[in-house]
C-alpha positions as CSV (number, residue, x, y, z in Angstrom):
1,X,0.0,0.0,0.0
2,X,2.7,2.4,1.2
3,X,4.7,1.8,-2.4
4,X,1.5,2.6,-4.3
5,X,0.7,5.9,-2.6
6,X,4.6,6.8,-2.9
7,X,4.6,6.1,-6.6
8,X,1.7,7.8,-7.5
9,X,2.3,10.5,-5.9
10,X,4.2,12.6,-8.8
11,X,1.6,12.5,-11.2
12,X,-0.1,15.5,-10.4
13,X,3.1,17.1,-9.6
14,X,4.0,16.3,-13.3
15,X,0.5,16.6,-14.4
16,X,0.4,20.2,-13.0
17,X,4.1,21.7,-13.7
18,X,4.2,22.7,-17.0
19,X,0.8,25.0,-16.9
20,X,2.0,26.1,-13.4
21,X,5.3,27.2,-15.0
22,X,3.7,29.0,-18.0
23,X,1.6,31.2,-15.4
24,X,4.5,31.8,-13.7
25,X,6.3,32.9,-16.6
26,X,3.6,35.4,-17.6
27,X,3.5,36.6,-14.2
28,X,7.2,37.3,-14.3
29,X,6.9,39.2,-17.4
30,X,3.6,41.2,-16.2
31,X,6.1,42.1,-12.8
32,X,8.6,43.4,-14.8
33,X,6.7,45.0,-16.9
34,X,4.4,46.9,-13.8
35,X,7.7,48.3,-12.2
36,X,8.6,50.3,-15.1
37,X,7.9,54.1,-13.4
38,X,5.9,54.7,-17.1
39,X,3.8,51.7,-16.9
40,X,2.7,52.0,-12.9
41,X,2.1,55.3,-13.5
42,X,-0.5,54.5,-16.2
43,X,-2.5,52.4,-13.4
44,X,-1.5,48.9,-15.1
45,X,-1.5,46.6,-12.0
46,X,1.1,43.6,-12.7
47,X,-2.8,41.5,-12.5
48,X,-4.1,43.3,-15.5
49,X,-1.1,43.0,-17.1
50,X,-0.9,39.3,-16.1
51,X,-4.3,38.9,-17.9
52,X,-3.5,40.7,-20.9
53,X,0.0,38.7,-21.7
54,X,-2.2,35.8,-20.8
55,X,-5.0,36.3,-23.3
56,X,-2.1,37.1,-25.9
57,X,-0.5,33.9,-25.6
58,X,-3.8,32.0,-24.8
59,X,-4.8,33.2,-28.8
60,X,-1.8,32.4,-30.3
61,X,0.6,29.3,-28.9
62,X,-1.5,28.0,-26.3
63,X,-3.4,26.0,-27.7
64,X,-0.7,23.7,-29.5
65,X,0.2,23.0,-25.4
66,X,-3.0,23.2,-23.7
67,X,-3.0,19.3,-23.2
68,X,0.3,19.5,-21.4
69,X,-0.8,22.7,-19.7
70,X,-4.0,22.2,-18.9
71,X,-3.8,20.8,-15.1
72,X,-1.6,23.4,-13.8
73,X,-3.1,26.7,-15.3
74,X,-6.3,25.3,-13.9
75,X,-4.9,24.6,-10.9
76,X,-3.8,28.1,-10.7
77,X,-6.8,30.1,-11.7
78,X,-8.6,27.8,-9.2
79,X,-6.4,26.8,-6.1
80,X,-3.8,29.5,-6.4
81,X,-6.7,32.4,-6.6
82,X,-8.1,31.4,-3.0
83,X,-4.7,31.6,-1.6
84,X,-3.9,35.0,-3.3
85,X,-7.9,36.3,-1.7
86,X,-7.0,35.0,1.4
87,X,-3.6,36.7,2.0
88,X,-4.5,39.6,0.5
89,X,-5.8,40.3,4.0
90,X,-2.2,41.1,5.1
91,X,-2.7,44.2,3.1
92,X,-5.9,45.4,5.5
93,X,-6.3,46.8,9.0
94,X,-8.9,47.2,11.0
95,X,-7.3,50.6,12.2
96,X,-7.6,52.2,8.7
97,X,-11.4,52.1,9.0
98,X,-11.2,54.8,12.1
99,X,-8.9,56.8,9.5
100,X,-11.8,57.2,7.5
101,X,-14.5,58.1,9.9
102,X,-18.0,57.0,10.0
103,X,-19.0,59.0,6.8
104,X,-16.4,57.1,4.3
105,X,-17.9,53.7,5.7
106,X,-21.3,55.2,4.9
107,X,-19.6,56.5,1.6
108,X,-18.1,53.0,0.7
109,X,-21.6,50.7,2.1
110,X,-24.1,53.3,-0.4
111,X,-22.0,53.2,-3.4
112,X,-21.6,49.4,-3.1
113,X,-25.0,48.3,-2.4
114,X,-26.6,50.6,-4.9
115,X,-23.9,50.1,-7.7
116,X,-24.2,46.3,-7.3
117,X,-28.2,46.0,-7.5
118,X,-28.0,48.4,-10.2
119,X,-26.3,46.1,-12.2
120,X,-28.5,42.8,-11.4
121,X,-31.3,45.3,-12.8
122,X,-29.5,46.2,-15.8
123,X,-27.7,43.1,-16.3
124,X,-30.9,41.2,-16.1
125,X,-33.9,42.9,-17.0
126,X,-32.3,45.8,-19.5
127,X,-29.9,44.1,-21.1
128,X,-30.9,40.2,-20.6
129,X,-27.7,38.9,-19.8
130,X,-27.3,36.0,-17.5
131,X,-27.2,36.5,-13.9
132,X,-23.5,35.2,-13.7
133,X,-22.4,38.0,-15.8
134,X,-24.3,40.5,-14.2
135,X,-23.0,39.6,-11.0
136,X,-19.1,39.2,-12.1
137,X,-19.3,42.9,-13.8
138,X,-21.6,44.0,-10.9
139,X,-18.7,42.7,-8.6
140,X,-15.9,44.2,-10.3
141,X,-17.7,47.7,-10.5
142,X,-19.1,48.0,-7.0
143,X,-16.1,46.7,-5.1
144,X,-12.1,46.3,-5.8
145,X,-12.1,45.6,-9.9
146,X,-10.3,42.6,-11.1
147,X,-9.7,40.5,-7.8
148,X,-13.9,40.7,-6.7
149,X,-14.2,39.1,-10.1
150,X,-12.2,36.6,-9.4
151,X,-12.9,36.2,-6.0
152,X,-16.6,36.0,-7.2
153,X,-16.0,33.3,-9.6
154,X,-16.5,30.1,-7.6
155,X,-18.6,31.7,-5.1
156,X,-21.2,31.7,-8.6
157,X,-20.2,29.3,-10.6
158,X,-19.3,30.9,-13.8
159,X,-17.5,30.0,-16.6
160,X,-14.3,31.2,-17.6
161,X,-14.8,33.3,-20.2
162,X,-17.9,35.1,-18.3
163,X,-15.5,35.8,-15.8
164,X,-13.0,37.3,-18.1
165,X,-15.6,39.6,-20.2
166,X,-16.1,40.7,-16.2
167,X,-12.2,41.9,-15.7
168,X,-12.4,43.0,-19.5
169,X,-14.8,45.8,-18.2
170,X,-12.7,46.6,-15.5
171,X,-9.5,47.1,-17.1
172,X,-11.6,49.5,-20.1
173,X,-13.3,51.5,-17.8
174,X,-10.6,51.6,-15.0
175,X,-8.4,53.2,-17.4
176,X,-10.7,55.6,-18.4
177,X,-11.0,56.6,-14.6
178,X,-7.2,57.1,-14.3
179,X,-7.5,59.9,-16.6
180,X,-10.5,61.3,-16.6
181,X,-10.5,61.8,-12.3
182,X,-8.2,63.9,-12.2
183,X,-9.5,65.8,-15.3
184,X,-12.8,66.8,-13.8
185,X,-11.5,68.1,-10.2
186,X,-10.5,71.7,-10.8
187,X,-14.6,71.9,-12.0
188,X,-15.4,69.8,-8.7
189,X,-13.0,71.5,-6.3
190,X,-15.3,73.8,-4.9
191,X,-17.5,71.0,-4.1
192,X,-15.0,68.6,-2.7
193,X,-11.6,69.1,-0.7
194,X,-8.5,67.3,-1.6
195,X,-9.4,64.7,1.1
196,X,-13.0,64.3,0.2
197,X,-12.3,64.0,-3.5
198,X,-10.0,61.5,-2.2
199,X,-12.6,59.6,-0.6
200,X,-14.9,60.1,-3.7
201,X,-12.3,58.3,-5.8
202,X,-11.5,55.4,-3.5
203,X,-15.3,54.4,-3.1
204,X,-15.7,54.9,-6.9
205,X,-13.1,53.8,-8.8
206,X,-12.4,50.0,-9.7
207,X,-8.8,48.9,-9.1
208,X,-6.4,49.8,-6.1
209,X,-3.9,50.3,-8.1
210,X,-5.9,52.7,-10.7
211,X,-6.7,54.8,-7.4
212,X,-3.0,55.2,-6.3
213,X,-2.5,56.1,-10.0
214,X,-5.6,58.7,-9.7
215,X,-4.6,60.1,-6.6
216,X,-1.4,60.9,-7.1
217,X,-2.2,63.0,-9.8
218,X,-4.3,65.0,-7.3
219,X,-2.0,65.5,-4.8
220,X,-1.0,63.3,-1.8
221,X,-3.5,64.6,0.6
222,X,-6.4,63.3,-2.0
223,X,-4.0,60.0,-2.6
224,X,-4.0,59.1,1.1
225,X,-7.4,59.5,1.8
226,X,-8.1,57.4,-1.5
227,X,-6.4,54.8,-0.7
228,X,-7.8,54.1,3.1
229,X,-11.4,54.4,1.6
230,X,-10.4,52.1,-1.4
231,X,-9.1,49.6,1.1
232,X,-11.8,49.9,3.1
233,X,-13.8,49.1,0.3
234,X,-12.1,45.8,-0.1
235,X,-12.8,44.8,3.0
236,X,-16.1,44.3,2.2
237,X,-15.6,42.0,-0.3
238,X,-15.7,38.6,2.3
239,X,-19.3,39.8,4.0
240,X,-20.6,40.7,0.1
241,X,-19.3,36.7,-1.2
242,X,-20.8,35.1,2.1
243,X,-24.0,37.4,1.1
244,X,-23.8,36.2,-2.7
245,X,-23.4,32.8,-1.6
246,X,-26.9,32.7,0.4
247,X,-28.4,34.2,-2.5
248,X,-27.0,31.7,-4.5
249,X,-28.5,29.0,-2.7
250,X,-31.6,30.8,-2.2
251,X,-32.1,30.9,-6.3
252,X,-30.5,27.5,-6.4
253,X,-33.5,24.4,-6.9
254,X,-33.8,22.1,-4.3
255,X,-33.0,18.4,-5.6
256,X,-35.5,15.6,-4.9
257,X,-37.0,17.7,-1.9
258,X,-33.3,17.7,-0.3
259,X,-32.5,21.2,0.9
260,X,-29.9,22.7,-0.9
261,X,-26.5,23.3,0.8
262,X,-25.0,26.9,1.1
263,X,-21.8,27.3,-0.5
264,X,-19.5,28.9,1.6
265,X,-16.8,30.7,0.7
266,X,-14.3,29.4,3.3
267,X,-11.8,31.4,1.4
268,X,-13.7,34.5,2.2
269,X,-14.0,33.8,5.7
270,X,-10.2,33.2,5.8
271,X,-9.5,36.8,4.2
272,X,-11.3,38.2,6.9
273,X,-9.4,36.3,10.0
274,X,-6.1,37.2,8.3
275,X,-7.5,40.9,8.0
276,X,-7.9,40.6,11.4
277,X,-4.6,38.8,12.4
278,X,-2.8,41.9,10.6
279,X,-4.6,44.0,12.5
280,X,-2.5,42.9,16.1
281,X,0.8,43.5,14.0
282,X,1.5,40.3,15.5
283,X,4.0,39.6,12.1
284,X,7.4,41.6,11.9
285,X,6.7,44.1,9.1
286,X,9.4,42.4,6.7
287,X,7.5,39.5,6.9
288,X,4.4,41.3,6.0
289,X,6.0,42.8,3.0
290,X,7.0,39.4,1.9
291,X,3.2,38.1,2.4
292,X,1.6,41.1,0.5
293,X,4.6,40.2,-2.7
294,X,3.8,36.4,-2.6
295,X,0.4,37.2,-2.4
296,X,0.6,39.4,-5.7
297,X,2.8,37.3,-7.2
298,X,-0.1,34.2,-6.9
299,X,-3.0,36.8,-7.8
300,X,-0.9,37.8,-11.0
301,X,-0.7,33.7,-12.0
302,X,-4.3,33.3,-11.1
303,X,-4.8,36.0,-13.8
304,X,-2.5,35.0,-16.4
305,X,-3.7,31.5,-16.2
306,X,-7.1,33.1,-16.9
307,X,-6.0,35.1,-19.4
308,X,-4.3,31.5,-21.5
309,X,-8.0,30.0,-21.2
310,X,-10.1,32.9,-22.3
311,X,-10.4,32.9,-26.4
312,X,-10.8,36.5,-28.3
313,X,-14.3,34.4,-30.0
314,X,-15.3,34.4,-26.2
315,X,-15.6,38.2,-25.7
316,X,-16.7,38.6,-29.3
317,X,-19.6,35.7,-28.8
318,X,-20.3,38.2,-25.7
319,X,-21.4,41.0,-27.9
320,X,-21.7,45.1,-26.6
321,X,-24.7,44.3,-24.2
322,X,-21.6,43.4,-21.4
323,X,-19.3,46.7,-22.2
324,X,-22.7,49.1,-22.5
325,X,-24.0,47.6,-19.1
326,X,-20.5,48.8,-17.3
327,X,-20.4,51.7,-19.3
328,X,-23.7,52.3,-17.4
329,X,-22.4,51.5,-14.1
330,X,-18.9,53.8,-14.7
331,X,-21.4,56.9,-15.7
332,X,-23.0,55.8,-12.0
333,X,-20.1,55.4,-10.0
334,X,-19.0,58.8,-11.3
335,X,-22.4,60.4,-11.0
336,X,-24.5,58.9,-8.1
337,X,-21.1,58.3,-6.2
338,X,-20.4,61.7,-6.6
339,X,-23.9,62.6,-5.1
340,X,-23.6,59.8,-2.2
341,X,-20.3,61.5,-1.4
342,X,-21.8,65.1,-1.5
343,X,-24.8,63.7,0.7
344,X,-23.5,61.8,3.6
345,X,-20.5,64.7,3.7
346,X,-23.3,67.5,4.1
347,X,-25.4,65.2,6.6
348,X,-22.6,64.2,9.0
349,X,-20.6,67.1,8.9
């Protein structure tokens, strides 16, 4: 017995290498590429670059080597992504909600909530679209871009190529926001101050890195208080998965008058304890560091291996009724979330 567990043990080690190693390779690339000064400044995370190189190669060489690649790059968009959600916690304290104040969790709870049923209306009922797809892109607009997608994905169920029409809508209108923030505050600086405006781009801009990007070209006062209510605003992604997951029971038919079981996201749960962990400082802040690098590091492979199973027919087969249902959203985000902004300023003052 012992000889027969020992010798099959390396098959899924060999089974799983060579995708692992493409991802890897991708993720290298997409690293190297983010730390040029140019390129970071841009906003382009080293995940949305990840997902880019990975979509190149997945539409030209990948499939000749998908057989010998398959296991592992699944293995990373699955297995590795849970990991990456769950250490991304080391990048969260609890102490950075008091830096915020009451009104920026108001801020960040309103523009979520709304911008997230928003889109199950539009996604749904406007636009007909599955309620997969409305709930990836709903996901990635209301909350933290790119990694609630992903996050999102096994909580729902959803195919691959939903999921990446989802971060495809992130990374357009994301990009836009880069630019186009810090365009409209001298017209909106009489409204906001450099702090608010801050605030007004951390609870209504997709990707962490697209806020630092946005808030920099502000001014640091506006960049700081960006990025405590953007991270903020992550740390509502466990509570909104373990709420997705009860309504995804909820919709779910029972079987043979069985009650349906309720998928939890333990992975979820897990992001919040190590939020939560990291907020004691228990960890030497070297060590800390070298969490939050291995944690982008396995979020960026997640990505590219993402990117390598996602075919250009897939997004075209998805038509415009995904890209003008987050255009929507973005016109929202920058509208109403200005007005929630505005609002719970003026009634908490």
């Amino acid at each position: 017995m012992t000889e027969h567990v020992f010798s099959a043990a390396p098959g899924p080690v060999i089974r799983y290498a060579p995708g692992i190693a493409l991802s890897a390779v991708i993720t290298a690339i997409a690293l190297g590429a983010g730390s040029i000064p140019a390129v970071a400044d841009a906003g382009f995370s080293a995940l949305t670059l990840a997902i880019l190189l990975g979509m190149a190669v997945g539409n030209s060489v990948y499939p000749a080597i998908s057989n010998a690649c398959g296991g592992g790059v699944q293995f990373a968009k699955q297995h590795l992504l849970r990991l990456g959600i769950i250490l991304y916690g080391f990048r969260l304290t609890f102490s950075q909600i008091a830096d915020v104040g009451a009104s920026g969790i108001a801020i960040d709870v309103l523009t979520l909530s709304s911008t997230f049923l928003l889109a199950c209306m539009l996604g749904q009922k406007v636009f007909g679209l599955d309620k997969q797809t409305s709930w990836l892109i709903g996901a990635g607009s209301s909350i933290c871009g790119a990694a609630a997608v992903l996050a999102t994905e096994p909580v729902v169920k959803a195919e691959s190529d939903k999921v990446t029409v989802a971060v495809a809508t992130v990374v357009i209108f994301g990009t836009i926001a880069i630019f186009l923030y810090p365009a409209i505050y001298p017209w909106l600086s009489a409204l906001f101050s450099p702090e608010n405006y801050g605030i007004y781009m951390g609870s209504t801009m997709h990707e962490v890195a697209q806020v630092v990007a946005a808030g920099h070209a502000v001014g640091p006062d506006a960049e700081n208080a960006a990025v405590i209510a953007k991270m903020l605003r992550v740390m509502m992604l466990a509570p909104f998965l373990l709420f997705l997951a009860a309504r995804v029971r909820q919709l779910a038919p029972a079987g043979k008058g069985e009650k349906s079981k309720i998928t939890v996201p333990w992975f979820a749960l897990a992001f919040i304890g190590v939020a939560v962990l990291n907020s004691f400082h228990l960890l030497p802040a070297r060590a800390v560091a070298w969490l939050v690098t291995l944690d982008t590091v396995l979020l960026a492979m997640a990505m590219a291996a993402l990117g390598l199973t996602t075919h250009a027919s897939a997004l075209k087969k998805a038509g415009a009724k995904p890209l003008l249902m987050a255009l929507l959203l973005f016109v929202w985000l920058i509208v109403g979330g200005g007005a929630i902004n505005l609002a719970v300023h003026a009634l908490m003052a």
